[in-house]
PQR file with spaces between the fields and no chain letter, atoms N, CA, C, O and H, PARSE charges and radii, in Angstrom:
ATOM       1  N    UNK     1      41.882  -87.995  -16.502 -0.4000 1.5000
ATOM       2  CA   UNK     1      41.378  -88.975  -15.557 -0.0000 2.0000
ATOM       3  C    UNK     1      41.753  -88.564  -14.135  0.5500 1.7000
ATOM       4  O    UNK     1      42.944  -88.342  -13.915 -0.5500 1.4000
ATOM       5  N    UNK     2      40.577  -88.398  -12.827 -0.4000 1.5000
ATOM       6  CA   UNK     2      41.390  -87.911  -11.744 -0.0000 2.0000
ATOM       7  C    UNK     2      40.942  -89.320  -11.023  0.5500 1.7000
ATOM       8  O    UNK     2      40.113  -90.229  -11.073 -0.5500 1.4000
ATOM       9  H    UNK     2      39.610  -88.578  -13.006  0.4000 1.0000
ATOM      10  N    UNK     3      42.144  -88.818  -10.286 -0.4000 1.5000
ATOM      11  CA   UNK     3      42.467  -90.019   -8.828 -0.0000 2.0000
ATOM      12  C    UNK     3      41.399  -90.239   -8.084  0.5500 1.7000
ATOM      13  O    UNK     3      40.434  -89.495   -7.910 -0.5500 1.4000
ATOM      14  H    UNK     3      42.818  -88.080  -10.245  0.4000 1.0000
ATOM      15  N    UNK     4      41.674  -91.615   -7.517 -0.4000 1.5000
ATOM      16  CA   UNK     4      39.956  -91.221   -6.340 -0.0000 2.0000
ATOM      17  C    UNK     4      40.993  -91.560   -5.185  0.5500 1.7000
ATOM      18  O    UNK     4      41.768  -92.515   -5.230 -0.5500 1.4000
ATOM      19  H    UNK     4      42.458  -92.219   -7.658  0.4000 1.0000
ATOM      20  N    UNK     5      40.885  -90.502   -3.982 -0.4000 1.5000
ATOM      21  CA   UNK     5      41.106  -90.275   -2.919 -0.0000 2.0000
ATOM      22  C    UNK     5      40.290  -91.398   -2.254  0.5500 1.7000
ATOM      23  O    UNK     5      39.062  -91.463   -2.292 -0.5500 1.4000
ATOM      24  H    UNK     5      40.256  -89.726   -3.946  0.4000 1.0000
ATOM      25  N    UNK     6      41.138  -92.312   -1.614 -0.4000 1.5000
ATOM      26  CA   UNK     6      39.989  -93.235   -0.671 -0.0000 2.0000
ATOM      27  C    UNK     6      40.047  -93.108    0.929  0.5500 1.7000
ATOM      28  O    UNK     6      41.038  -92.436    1.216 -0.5500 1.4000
ATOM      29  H    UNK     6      42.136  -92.259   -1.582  0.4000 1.0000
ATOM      30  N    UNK     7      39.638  -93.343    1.595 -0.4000 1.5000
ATOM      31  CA   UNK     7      40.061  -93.331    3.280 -0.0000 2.0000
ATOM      32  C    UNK     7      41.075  -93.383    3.420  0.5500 1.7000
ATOM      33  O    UNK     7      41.784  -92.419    3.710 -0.5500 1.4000
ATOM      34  H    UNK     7      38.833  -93.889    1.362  0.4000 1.0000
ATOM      35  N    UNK     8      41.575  -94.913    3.199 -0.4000 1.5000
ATOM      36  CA   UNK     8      43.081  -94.656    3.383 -0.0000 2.0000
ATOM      37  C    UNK     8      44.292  -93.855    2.936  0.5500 1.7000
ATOM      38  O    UNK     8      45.437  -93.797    3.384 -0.5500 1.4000
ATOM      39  H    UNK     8      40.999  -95.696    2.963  0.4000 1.0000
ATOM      40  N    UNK     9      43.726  -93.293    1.979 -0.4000 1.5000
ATOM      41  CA   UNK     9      45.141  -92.198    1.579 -0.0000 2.0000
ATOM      42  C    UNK     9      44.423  -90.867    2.222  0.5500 1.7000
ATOM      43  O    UNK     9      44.964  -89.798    1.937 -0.5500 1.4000
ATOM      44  H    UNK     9      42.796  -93.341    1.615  0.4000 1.0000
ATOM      45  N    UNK    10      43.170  -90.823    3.125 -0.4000 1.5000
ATOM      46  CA   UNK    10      43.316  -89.525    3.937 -0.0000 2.0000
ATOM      47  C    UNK    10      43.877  -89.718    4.893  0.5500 1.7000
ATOM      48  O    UNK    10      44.491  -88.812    5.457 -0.5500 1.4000
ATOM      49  H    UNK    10      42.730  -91.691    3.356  0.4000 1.0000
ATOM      50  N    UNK    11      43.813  -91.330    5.495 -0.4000 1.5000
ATOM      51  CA   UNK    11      44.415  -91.496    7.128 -0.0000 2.0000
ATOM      52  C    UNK    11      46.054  -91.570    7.160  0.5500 1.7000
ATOM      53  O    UNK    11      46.730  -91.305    8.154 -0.5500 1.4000
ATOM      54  H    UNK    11      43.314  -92.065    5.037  0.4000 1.0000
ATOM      55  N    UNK    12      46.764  -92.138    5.390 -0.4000 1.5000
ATOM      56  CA   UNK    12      47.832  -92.350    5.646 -0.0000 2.0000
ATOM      57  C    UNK    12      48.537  -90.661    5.472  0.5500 1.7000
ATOM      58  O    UNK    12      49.521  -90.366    6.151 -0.5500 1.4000
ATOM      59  H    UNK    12      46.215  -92.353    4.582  0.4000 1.0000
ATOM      60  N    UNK    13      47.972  -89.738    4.592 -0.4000 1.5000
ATOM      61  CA   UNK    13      48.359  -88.555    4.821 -0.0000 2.0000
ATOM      62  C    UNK    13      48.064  -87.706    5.510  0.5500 1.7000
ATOM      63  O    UNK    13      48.487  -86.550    5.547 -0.5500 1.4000
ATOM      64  H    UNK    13      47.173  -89.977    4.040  0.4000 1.0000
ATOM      65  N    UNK    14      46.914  -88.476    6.431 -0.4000 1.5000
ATOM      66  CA   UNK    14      47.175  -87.250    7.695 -0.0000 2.0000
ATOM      67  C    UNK    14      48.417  -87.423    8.556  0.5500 1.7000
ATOM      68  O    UNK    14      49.167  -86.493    8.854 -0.5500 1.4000
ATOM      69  H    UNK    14      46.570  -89.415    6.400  0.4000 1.0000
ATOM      70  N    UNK    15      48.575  -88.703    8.936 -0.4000 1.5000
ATOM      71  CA   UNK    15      49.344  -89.557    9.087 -0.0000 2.0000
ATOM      72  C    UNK    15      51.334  -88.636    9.254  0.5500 1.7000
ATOM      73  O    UNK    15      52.030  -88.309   10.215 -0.5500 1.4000
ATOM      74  H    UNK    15      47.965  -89.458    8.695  0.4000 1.0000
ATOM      75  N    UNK    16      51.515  -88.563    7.614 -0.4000 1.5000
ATOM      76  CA   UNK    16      52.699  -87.914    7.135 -0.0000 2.0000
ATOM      77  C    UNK    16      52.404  -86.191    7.217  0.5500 1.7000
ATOM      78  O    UNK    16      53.233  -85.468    6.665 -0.5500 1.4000
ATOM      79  H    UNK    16      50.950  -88.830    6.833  0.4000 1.0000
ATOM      80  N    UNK    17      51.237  -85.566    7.899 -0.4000 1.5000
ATOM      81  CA   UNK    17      51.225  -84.485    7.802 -0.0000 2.0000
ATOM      82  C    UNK    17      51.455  -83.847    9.119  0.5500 1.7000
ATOM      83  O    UNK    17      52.183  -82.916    9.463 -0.5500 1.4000
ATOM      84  H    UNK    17      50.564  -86.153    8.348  0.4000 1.0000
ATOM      85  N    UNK    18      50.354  -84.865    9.970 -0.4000 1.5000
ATOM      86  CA   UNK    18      50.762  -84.453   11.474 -0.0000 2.0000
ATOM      87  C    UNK    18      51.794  -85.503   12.445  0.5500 1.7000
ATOM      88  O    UNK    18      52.329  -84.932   13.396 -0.5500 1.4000
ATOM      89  H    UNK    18      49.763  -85.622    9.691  0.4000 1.0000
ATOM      90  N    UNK    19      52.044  -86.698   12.303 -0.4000 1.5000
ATOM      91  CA   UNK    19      52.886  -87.522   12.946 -0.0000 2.0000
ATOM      92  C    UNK    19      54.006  -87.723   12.885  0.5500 1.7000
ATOM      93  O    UNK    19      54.713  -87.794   13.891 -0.5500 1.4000
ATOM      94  H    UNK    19      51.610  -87.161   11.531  0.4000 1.0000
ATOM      95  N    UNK    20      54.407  -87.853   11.773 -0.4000 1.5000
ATOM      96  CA   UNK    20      55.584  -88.439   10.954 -0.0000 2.0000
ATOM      97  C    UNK    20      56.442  -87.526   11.189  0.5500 1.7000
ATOM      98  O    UNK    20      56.148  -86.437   10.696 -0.5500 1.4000
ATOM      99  H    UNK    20      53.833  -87.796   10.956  0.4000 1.0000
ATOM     100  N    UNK    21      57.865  -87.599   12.044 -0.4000 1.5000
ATOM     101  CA   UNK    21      59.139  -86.544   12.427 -0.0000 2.0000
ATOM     102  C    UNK    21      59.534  -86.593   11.187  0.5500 1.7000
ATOM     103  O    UNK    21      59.322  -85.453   10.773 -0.5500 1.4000
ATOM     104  H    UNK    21      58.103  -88.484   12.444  0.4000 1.0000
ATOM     105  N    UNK    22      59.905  -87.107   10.480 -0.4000 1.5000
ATOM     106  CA   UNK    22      61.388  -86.794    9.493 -0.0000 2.0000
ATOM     107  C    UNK    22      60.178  -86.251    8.561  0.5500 1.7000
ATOM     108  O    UNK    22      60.656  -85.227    8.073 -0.5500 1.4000
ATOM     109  H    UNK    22      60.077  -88.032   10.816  0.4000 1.0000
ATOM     110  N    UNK    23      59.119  -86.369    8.156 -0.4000 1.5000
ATOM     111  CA   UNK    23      58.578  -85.524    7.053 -0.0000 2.0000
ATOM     112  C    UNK    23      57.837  -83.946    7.819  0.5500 1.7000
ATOM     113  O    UNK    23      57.429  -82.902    7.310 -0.5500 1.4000
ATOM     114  H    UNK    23      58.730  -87.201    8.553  0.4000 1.0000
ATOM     115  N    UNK    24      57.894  -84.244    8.684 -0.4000 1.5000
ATOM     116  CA   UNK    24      57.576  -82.790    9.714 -0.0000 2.0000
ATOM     117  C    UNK    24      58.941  -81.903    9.563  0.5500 1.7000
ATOM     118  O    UNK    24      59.173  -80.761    9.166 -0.5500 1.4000
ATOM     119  H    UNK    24      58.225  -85.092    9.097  0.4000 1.0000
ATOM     120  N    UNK    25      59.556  -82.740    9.958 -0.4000 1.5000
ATOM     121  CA   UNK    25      61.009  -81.927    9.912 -0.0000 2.0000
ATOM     122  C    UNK    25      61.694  -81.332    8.742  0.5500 1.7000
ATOM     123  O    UNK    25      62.360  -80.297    8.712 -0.5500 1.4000
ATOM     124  H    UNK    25      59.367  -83.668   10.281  0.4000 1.0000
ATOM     125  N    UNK    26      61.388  -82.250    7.675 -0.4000 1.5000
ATOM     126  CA   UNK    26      61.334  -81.532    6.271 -0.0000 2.0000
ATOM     127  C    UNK    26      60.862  -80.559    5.926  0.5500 1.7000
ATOM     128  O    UNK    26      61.451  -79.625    5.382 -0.5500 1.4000
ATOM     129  H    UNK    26      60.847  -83.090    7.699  0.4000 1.0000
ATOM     130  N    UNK    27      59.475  -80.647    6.249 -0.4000 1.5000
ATOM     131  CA   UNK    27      58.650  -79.457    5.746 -0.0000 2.0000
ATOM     132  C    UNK    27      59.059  -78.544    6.538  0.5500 1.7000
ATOM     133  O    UNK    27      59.432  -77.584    5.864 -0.5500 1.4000
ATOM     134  H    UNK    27      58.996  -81.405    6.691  0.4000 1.0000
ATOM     135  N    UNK    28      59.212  -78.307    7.974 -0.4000 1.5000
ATOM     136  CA   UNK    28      60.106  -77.072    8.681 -0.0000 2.0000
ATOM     137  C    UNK    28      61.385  -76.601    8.128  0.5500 1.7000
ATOM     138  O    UNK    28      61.592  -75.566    7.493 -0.5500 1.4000
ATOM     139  H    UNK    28      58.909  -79.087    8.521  0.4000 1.0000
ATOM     140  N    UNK    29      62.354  -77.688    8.530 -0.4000 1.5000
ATOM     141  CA   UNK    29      63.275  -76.741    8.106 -0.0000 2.0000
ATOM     142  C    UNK    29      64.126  -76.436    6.511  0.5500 1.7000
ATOM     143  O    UNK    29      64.977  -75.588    6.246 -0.5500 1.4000
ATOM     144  H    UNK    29      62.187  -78.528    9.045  0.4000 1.0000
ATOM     145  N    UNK    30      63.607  -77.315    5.786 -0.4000 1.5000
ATOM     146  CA   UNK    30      63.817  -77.297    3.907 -0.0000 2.0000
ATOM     147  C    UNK    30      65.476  -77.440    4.327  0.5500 1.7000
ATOM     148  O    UNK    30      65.870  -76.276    4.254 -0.5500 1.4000
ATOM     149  H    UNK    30      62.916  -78.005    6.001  0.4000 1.0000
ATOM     150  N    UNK    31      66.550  -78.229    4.699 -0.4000 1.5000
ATOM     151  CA   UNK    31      67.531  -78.648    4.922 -0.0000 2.0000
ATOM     152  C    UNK    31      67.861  -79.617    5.410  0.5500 1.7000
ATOM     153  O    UNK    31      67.004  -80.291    5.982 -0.5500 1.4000
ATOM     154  H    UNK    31      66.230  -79.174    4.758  0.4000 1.0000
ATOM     155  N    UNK    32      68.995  -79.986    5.380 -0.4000 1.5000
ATOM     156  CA   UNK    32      69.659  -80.889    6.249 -0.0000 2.0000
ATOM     157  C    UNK    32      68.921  -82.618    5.829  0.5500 1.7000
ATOM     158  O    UNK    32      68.097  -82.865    4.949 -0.5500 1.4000
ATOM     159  H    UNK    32      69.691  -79.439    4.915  0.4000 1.0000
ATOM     160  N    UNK    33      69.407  -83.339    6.560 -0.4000 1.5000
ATOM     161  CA   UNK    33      69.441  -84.885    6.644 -0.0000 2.0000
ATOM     162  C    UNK    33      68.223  -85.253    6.150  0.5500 1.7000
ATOM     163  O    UNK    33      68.108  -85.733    5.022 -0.5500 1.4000
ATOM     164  H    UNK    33      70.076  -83.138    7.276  0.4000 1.0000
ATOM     165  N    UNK    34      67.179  -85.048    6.987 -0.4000 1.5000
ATOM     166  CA   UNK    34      65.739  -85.612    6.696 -0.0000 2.0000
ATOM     167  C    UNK    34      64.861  -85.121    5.761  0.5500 1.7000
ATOM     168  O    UNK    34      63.782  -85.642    5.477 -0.5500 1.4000
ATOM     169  H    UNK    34      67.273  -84.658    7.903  0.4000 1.0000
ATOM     170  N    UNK    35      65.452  -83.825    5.142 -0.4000 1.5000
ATOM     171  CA   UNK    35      64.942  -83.004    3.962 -0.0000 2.0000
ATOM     172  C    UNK    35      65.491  -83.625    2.701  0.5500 1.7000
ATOM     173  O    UNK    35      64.900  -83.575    1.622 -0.5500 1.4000
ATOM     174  H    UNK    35      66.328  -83.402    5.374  0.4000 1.0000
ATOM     175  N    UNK    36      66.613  -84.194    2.892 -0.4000 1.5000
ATOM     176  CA   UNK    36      67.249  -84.929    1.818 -0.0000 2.0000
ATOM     177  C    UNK    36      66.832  -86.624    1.530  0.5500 1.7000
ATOM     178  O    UNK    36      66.832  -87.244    0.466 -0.5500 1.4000
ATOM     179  H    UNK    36      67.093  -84.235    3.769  0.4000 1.0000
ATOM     180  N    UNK    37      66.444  -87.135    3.094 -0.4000 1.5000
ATOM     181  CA   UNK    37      65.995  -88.251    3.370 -0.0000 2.0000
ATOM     182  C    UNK    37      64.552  -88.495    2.268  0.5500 1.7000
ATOM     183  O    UNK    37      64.355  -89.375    1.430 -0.5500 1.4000
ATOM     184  H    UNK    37      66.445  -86.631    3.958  0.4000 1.0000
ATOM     185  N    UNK    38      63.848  -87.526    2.615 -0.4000 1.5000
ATOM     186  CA   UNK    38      62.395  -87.547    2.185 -0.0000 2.0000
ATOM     187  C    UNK    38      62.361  -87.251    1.052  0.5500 1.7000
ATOM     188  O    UNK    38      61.863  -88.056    0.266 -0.5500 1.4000
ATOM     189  H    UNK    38      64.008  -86.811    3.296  0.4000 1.0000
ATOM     190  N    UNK    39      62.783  -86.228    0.663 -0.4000 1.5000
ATOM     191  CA   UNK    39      63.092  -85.820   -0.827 -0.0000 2.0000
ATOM     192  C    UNK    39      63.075  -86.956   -1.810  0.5500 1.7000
ATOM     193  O    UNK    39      62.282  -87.297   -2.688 -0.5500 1.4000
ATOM     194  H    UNK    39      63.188  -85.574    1.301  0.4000 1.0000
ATOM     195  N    UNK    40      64.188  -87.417   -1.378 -0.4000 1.5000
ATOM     196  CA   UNK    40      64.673  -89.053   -2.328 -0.0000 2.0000
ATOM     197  C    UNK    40      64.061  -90.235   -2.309  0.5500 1.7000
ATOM     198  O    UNK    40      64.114  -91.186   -3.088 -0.5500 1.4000
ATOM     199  H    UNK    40      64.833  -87.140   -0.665  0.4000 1.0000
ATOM     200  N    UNK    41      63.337  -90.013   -1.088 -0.4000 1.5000
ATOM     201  CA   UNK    41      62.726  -91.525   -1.006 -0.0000 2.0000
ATOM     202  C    UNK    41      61.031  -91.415   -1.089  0.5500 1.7000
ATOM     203  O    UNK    41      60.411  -92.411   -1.461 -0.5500 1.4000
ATOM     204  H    UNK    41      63.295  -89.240   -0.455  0.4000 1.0000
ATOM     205  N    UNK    42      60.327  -90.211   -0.741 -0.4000 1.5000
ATOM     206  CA   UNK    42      59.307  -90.551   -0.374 -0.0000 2.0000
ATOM     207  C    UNK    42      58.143  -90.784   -1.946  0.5500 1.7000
ATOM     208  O    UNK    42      56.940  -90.868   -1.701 -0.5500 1.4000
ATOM     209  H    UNK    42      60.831  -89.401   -0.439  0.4000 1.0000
ATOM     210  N    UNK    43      58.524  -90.855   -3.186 -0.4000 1.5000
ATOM     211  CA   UNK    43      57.892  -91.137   -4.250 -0.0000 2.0000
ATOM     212  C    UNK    43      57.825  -92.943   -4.474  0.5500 1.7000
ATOM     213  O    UNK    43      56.919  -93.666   -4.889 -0.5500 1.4000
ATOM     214  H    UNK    43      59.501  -90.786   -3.384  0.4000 1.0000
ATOM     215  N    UNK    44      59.120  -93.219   -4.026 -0.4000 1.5000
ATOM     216  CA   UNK    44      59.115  -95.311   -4.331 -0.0000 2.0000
ATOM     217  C    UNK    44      59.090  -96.025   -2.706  0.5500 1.7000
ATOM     218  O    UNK    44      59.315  -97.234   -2.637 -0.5500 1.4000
ATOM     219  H    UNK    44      59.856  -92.632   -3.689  0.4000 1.0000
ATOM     220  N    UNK    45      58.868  -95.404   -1.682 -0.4000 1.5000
ATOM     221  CA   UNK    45      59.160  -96.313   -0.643 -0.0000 2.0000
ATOM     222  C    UNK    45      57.967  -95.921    0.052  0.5500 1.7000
ATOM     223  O    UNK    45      56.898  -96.490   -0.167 -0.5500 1.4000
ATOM     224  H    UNK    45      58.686  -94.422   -1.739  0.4000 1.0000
ATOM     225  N    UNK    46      58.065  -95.138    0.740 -0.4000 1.5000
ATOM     226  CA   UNK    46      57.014  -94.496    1.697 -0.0000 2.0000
ATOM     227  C    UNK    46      55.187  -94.346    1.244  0.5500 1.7000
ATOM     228  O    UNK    46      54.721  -93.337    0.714 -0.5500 1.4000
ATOM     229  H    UNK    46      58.933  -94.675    0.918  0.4000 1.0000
ATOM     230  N    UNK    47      54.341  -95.642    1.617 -0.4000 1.5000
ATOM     231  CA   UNK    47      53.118  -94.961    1.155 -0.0000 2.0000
ATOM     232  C    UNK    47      52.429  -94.077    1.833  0.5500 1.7000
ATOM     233  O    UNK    47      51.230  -94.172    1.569 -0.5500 1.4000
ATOM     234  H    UNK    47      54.719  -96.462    2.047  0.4000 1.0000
ATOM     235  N    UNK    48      52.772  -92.929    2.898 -0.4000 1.5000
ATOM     236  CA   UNK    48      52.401  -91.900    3.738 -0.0000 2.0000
ATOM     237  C    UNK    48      52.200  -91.025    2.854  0.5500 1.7000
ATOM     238  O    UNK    48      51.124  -90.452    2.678 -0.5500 1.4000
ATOM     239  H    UNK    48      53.746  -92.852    3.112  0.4000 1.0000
ATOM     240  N    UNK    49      53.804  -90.745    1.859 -0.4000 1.5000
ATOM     241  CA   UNK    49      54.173  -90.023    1.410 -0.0000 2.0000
ATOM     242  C    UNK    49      53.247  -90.113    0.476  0.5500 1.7000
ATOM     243  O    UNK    49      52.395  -89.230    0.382 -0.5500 1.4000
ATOM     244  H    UNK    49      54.678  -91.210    2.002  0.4000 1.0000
ATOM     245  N    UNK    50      53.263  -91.094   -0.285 -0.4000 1.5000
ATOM     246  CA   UNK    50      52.912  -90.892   -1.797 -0.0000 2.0000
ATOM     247  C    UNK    50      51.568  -90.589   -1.214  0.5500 1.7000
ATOM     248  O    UNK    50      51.238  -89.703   -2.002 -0.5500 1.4000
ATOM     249  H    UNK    50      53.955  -91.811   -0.209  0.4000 1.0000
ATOM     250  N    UNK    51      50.657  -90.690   -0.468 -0.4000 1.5000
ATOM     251  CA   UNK    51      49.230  -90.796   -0.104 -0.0000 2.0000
ATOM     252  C    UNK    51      49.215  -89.267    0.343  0.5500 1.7000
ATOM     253  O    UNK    51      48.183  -88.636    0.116 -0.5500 1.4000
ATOM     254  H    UNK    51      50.925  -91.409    0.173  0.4000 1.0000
ATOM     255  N    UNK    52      50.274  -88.633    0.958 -0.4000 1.5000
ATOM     256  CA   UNK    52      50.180  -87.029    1.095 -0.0000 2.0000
ATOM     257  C    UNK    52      50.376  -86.206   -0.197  0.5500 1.7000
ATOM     258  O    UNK    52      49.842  -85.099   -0.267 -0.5500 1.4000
ATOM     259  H    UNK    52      51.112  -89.146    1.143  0.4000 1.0000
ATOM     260  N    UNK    53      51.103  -86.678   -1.216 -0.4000 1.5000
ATOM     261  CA   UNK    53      51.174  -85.829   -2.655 -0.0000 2.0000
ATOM     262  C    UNK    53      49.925  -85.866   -3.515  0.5500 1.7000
ATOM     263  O    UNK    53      49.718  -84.960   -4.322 -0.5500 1.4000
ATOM     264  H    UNK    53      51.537  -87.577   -1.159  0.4000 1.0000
ATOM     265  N    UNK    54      48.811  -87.213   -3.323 -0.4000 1.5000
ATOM     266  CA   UNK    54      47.718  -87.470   -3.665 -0.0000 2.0000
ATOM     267  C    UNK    54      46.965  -87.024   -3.332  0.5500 1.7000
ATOM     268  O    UNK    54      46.136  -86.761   -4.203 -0.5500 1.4000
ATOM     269  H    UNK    54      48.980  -87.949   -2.668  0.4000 1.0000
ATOM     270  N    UNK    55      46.561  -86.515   -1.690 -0.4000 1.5000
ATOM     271  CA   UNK    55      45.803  -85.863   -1.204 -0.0000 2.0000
ATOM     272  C    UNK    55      46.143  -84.006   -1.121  0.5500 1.7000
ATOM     273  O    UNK    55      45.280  -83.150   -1.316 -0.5500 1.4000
ATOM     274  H    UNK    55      47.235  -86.728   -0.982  0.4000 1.0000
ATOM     275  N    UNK    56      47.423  -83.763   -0.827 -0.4000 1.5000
ATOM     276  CA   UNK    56      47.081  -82.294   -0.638 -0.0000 2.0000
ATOM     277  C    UNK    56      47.607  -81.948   -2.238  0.5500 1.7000
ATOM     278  O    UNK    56      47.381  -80.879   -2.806 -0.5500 1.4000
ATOM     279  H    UNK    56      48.124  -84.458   -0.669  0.4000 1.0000
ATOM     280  N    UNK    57      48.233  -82.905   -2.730 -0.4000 1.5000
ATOM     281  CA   UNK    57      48.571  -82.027   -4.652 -0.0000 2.0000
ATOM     282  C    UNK    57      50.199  -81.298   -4.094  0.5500 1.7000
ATOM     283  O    UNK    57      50.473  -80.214   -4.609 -0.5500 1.4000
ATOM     284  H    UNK    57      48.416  -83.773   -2.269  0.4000 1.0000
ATOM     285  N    UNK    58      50.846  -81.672   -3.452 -0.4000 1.5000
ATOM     286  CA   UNK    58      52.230  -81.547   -3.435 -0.0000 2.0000
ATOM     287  C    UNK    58      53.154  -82.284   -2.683  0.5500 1.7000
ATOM     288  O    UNK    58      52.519  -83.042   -1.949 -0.5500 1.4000
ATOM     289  H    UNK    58      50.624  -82.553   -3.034  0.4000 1.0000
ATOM     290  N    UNK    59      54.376  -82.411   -2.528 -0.4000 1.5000
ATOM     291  CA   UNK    59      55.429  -83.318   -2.137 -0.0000 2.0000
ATOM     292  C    UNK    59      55.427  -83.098   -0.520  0.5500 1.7000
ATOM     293  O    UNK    59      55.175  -82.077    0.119 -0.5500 1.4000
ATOM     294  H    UNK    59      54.891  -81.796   -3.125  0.4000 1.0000
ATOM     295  N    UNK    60      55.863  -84.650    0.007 -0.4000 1.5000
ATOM     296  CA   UNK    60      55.590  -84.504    1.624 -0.0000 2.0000
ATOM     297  C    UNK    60      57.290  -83.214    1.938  0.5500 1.7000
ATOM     298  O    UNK    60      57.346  -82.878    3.121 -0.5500 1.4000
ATOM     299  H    UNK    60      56.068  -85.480   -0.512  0.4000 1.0000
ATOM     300  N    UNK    61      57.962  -82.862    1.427 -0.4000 1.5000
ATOM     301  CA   UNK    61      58.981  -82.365    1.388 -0.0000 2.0000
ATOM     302  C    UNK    61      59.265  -80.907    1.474  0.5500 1.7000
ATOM     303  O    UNK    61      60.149  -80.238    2.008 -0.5500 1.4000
ATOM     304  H    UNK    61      57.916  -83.135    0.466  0.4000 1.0000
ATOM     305  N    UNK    62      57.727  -80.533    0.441 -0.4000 1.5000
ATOM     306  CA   UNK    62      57.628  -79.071    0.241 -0.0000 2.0000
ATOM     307  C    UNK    62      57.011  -78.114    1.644  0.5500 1.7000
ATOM     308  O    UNK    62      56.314  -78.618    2.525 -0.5500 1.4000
ATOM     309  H    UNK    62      57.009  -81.077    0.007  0.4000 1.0000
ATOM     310  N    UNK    63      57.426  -76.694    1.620 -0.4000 1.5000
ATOM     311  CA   UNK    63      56.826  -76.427    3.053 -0.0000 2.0000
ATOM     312  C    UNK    63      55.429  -76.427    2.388  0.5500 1.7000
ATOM     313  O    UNK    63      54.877  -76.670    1.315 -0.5500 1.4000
ATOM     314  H    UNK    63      57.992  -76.285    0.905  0.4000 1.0000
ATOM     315  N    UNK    64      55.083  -75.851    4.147 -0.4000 1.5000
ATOM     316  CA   UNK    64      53.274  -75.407    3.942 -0.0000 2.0000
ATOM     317  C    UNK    64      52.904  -74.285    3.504  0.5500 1.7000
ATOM     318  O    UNK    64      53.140  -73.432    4.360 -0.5500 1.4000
ATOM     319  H    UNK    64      55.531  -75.653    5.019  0.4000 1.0000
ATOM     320  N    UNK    65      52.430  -73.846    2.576 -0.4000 1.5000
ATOM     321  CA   UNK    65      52.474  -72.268    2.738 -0.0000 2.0000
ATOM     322  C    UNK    65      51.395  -71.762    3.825  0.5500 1.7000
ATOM     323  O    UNK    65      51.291  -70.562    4.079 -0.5500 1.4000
ATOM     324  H    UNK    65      52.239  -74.539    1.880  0.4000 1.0000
């Protein structure tokens, strides 16, 4: 069964892809505070997040390749 991508999980993960510091900062530097921040939280709290793992198919946490 696949997901249906709706508007809003493109606007909220563009959202966490280009706006959002602490998940920007994650994906740069794979350390420290906000890498750990996001890591842990962004599956039950954050719907940016979960709306960026839905749309690009990986964690707001992981770099870009």
């Amino acid at each position: 069964m696949k997901k249906t991508i709706t508007d809003t999980d493109r606007k909220l993960a563009e959202f966490c892809a280009k706006t959002c510091p602490g998940c920007k900062k994650a994906r740069k530097n794979q350390k420290g505070f906000f890498f750990w921040f996001v890591k842990f939280t962004e599956g039950g709290v954050c719907p940016a997040c979960k709306a960026y793992a839905k749309v690009y198919g990986r964690k707001a946490h992981e770099p870009i390749i």
